[in-house]
N, C-alpha and C positions, 0 to 999 in steps of 0.2 A: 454476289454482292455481300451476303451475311459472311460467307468465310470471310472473306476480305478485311472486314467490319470485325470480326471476330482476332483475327489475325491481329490488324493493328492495336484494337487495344490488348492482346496478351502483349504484344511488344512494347507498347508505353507503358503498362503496367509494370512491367520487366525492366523498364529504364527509372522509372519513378523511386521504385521501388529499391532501387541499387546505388540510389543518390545518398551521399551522407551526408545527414543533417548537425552532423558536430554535436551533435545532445549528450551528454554526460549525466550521471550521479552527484558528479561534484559541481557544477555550473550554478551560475546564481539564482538561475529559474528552475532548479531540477526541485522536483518534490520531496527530494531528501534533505534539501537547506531549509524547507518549511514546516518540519516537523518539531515538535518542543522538547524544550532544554526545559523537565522538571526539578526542581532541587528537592533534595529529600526521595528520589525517585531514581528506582535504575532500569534504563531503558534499552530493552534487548529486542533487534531486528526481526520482523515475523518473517524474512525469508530464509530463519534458520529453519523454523517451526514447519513451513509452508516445503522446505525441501525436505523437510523429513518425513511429512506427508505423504508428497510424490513419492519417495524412497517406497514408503509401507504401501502403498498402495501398487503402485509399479509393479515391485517384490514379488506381493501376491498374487498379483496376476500375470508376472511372467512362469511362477513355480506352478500354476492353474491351466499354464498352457494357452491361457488368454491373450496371445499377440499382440492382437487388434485393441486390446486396452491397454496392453503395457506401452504402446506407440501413440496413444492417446494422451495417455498420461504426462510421457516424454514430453508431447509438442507443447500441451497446455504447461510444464515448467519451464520449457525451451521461452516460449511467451511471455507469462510473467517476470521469470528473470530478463529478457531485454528491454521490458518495457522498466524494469528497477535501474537497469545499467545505463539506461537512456534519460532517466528522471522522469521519465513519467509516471512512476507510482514505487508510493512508499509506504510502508507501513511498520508502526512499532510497539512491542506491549510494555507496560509499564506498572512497577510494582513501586512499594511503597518500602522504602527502604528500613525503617524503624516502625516493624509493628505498631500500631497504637490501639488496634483493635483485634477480638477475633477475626472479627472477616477482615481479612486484609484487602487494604484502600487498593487496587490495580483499575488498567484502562488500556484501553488500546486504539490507536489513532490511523487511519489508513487518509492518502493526500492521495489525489488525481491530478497532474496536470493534463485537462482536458486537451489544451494545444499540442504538446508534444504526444498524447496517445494517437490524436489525428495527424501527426506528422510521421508517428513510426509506425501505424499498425501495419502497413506495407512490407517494409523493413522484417518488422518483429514475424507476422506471419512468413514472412519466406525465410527465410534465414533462420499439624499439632495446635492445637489448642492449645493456649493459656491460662494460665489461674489468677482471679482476681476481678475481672472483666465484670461490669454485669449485663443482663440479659439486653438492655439497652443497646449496648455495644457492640449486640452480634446481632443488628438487624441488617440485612444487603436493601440500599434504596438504589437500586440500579439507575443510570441514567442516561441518556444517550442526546445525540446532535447531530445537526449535519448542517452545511451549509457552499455556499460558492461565493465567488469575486474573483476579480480581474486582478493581476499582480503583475506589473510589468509587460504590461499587452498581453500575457496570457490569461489562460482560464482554469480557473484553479478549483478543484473542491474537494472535500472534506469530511470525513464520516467518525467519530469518536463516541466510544459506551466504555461509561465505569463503573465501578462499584457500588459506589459513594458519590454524592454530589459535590464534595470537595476536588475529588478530582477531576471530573467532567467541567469544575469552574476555574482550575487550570488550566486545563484544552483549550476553554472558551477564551480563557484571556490570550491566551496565547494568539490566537486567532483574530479577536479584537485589534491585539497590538499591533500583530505582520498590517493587517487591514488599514490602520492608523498611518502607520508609518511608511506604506507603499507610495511611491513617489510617482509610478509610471502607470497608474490606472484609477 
């Protein structure tokens, strides 16, 4: 009776699991359409950063003779990359395009669509310094945020830390705004 039991669900799992959900990057509800458009800011994908990671770690433990990590490694980017190709998670860092400070203004914002994680993880599992400044100017007031809401029947959230509270009150509005203006939740 347990095999049996056992049986069936590897086989629905296995069908479940092999269904496509049509989920995109580019789709209206993908978490890559809710991440912000800063002006004054240039925003570069953390899955350059996050592959190159995997890359250096990989690397070293495939030249260490570490298999068993190098295939770990693998899976855990295998994952995160479908879960980005799927829209269910995005994330971006963001620097401040026209110094205005020593510490330069940066942030970086990571989105969840909680819906489409539980809709793929199935899926995704199988398959210099300045002169002039003064000391004022080179204080870092870190800050950070998090938060969730519904966006078009999904379930969305949201983790963003910056520099400066100037840019963490971009995030925010940004956030504010999508939250404003969602029409389906």
């Amino acid at each position: 009776m347990l095999t049996r039991f056992l049986v069936l669900m590897t086989v629905m799992v296995t069908i479940v699991a092999c269904q496509a959900t049509g989920n995109t990057a580019q789709d209206v509800n993908s978490a890559q359409r809710l991440l912000p458009n800063l002006a004054a800011y240039t925003a570069t994908d953390v899955d350059t950063a996050i592959d190159g990671a995997f890359t250096a770690v990989g690397g070293a433990a495939l030249a260490g003779g570490q298999i068993e990590i190098t295939a770990a490694v693998a899976k855990a980017e295998q994952l995160i990359q479908c879960f980005q190709d799927r829209g269910a998670l995005a994330a971006k860092f963001y620097t401040e395009n026209a110094q205005s400070s020593v510490v330069p203004k940066v942030g970086a914002v990571l989105v969840i669509n909680q819906t489409r994680v539980n809709q793929e993880l199935l899926n995704c599992l199988l398959g210099g310094q300045n002169q002039g400044f003064s000391a004022q100017s080179a204080v870092v007031e870190p800050c950070a945020n998090s938060g969730s809401f519904t966006y078009q029947g999904d379930s969305i959230s949201y983790v963003y830390v910056g520099s400066q509270p100037e840019v963490c009150a971009l995030f925010d509005q940004h956030f504010t705004s999508v939250q404003q203006n969602n029409t389906g939740g």
